[in-house]
C-alpha positions in Angstrom: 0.0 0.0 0.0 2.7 2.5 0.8 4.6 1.8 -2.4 1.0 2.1 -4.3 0.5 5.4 -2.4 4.1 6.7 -3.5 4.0 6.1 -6.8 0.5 7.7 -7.3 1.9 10.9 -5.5 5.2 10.8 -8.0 3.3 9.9 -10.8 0.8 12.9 -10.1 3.8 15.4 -9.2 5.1 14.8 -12.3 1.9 15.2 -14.4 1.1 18.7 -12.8 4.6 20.0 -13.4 4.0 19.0 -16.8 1.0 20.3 -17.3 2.1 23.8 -15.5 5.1 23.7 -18.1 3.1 23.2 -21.0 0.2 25.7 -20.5 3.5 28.5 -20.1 5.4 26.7 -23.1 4.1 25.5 -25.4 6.7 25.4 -27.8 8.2 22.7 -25.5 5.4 20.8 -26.0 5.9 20.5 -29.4 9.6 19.8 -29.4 8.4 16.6 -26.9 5.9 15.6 -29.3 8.0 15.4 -31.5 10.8 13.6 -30.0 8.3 11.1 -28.1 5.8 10.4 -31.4 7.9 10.9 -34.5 4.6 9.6 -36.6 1.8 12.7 -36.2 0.0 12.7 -32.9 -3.5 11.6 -34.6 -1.5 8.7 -35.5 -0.1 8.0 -31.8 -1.5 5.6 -29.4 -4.5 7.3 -27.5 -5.6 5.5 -24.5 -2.8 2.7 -24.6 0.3 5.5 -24.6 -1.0 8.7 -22.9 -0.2 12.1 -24.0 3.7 13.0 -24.2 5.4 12.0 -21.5 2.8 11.8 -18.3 3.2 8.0 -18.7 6.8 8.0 -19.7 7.9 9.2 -16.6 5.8 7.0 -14.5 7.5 4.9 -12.6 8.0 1.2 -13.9 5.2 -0.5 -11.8 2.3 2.6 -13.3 3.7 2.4 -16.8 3.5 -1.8 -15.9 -0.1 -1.9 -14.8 -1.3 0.1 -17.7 0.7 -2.0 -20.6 -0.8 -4.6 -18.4 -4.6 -4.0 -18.8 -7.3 -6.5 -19.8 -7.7 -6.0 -23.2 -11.4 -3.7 -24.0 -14.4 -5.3 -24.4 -16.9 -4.6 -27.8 -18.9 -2.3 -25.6 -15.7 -0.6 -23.9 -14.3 0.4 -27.4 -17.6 2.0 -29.0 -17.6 3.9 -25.8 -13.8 5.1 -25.5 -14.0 5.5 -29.2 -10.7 6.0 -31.9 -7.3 7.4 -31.3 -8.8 10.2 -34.1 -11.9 10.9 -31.9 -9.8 11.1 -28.7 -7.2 13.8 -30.9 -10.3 15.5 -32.2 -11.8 15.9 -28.4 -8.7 17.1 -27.3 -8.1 19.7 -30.8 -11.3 20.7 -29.6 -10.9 21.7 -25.7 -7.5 23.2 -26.5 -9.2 26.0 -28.7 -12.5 26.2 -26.8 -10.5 26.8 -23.0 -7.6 28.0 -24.8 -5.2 25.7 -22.7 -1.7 24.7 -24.3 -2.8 21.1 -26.9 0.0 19.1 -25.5 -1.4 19.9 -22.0 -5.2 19.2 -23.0 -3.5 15.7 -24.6 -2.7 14.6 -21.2 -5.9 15.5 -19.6 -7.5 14.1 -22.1 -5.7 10.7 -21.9 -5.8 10.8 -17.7 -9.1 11.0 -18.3 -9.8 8.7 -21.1 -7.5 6.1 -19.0 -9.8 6.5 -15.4 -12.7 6.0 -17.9 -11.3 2.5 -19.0 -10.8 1.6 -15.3 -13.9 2.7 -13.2 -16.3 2.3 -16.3 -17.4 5.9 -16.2 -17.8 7.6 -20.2 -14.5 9.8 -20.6 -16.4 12.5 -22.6 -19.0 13.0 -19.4 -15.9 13.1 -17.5 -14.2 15.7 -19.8 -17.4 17.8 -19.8 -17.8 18.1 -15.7 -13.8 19.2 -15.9 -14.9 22.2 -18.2 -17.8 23.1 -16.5 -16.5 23.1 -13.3 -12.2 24.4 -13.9 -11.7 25.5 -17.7 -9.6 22.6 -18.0 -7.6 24.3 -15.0 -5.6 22.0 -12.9 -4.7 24.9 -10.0 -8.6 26.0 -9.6 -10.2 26.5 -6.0 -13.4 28.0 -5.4 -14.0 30.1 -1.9 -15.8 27.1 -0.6 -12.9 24.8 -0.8 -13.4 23.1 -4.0 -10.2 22.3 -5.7 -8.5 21.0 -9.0 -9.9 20.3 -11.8 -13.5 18.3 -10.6 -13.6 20.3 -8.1 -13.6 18.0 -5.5 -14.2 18.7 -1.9 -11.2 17.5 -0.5 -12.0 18.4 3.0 -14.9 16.4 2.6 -13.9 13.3 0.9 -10.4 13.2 2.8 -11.0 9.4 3.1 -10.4 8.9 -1.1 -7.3 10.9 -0.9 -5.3 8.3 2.0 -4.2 6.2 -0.7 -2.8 8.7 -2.6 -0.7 10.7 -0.2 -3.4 12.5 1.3 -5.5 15.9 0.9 -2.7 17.6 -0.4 -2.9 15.3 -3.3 -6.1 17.4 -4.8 -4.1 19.6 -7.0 -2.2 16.6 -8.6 -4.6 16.0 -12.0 -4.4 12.2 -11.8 -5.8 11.8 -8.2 -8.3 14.5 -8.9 -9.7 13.1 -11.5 -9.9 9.9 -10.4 -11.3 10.7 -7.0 -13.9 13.0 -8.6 -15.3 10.4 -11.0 -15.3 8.4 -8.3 -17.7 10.4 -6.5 -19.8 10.9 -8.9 -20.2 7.3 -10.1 -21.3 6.7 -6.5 -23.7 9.5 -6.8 -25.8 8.5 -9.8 -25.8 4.9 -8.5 -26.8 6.1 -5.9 -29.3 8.6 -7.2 -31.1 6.2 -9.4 -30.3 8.8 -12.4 -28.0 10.9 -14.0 -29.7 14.6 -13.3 -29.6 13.1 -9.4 -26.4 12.4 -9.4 -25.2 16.1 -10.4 -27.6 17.4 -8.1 -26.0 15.8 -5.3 -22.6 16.3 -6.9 -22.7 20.2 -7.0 -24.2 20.2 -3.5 -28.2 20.7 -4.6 -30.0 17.9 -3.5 -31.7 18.7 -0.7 -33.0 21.9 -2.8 -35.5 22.4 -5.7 -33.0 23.1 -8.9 -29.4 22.9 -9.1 -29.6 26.4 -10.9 -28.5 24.5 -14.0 -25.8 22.7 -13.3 -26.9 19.8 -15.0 -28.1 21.4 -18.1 -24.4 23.3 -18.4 -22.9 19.7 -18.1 -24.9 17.6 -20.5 -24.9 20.5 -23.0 -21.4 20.2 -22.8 -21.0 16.3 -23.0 -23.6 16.9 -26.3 -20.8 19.0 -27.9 -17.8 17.0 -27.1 -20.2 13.5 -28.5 -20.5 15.8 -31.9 -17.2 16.7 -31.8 -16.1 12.7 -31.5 -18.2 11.9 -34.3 -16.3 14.2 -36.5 -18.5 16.8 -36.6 -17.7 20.5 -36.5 -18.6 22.1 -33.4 -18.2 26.5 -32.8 -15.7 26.7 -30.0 -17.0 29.8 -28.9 -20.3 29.1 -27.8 -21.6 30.9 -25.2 -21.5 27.8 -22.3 -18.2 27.9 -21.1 -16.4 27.1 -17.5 -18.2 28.2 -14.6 -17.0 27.7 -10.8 -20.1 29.6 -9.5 -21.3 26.7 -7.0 -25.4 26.3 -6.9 -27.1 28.8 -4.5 -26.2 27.3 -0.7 -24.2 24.2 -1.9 -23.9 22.3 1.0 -20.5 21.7 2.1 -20.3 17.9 1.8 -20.7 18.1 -1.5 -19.4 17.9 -4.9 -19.3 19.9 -8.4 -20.2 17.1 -10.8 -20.9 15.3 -14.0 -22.9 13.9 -16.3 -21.8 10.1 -16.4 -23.2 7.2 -18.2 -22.0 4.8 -15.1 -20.5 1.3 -16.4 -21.5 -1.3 -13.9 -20.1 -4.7 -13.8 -17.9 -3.7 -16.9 -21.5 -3.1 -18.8 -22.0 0.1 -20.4 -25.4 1.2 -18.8 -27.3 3.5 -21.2 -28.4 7.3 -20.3 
């Protein structure tokens, strides 16, 4: 457990600092690219080899257990899609939140990976991370909500032991995991997917989530267009908003849409 807990925290440590480098240099992130992926990146490995070097500087037993992998199921890869739909979701988010591409690339891939593992659809997952931080790693809100799912750390301190603790919030990898997570627990839990991002932005003991929900599907409806090749405005007028709901109670969450995968079966909206 403590080697499990250290590699996490190194792996996640070294993600953010890459991240923090590419959104301030981007022409770095090109000169990587090109050294990792000497084919075009559309032509790169998508979920197997994450973006640039987040997985190459994992240590040996992360880089191990993703090589490792079971192998996807019929339903797993019409969800996660093509290596050309993940590049055109992550073209896309790039322009729309104007964050570095090589930095959006290993969101994008983080996110696509957790999807594979907890069965959660990585373009719901995508769409909560706009709604709630721009795509912005370093993002708090007043009430304590931090990285880029704005997750209540203080609240869900118990999902953060195995990964080094609460300071671990900021570190992309444990944030999104930990906020999908969540929010799989909530729709489950909820019976439904406007439920669950009730709960998850802290509205469900109140009437509306001030429309929360609707700023989060509408977002996972673009970024579904965009996977299916389709050309989608980047400037629409929907964009990041950390405003929490009216009175969000404190032990919540900011949340998603999710189609949840139970039992490695994709489970329909």
């Amino acid at each position: 457990m403590t080697t499990a807990q250290h590699t996490l925290t190194v792996f996640g440590i070294s993600a953010l600092a890459l991240i923090a480098l590419l959104m301030f240099r981007p022409e770095l992130g090109k000169q990587l690219t090109h050294s990792l992926f000497p084919l075009p990146m559309a032509e790169a490995q998508a979920v197997e080899a994450p973006a640039l070097s987040a997985l190459m500087e994992a240590p040996a037993s992360v880089q191990t257990a993703v090589v490792n992998e079971a192998p996807l199921t019929k339903e797993e890869k019409a969800l996660l899609g093509t290596k050309k739909q993940q590049q055109w979701v992550t073209d896309w988010l790039s322009k729309r939140y104007r964050v570095a591409n090589d930095a959006t690339n290993m969101l994008v891939s983080t996110a696509y990976l957790t999807a594979r593992e907890i069965k959660l659809d990585p373009l719901l997952i995508l769409a909560v991370m706009a709604i709630e931080s721009g795509l912005n790693p370093f993002a708090e809100s007043p009430v304590g909500a931090q990285g880029l799912m704005q997750v209540m750390s203080k609240v869900h301190h118990e999902r953060f032991q195995e990964m080094g603790g609460v300071q671990a919030a900021l570190n992309p990898v444990a944030n999104i995991r930990v906020g999908s997570l969540i929010l799989k627990d909530y729709v489950t839990r909820g019976g439904s997917v406007e439920a669950g991002l009730k709960t998850y932005v802290g509205a469900a003991n109140f009437a509306t989530d001030s429309g929360y929900g609707s700023r989060v599907l509408a977002e996972y409806r673009r970024l579904k267009q965009v996977s299916a090749g389709q050309r989608v405005p980047t400037s629409t007028p929907v964009m990041a908003s950390n405003t929490p709901a009216p009175a969000k109670a404190p032990a919540a969450e900011s949340g998603i849409t999710i189609k949840v995968l139970p039992h490695n079966e994709i489970a329909g909206l």
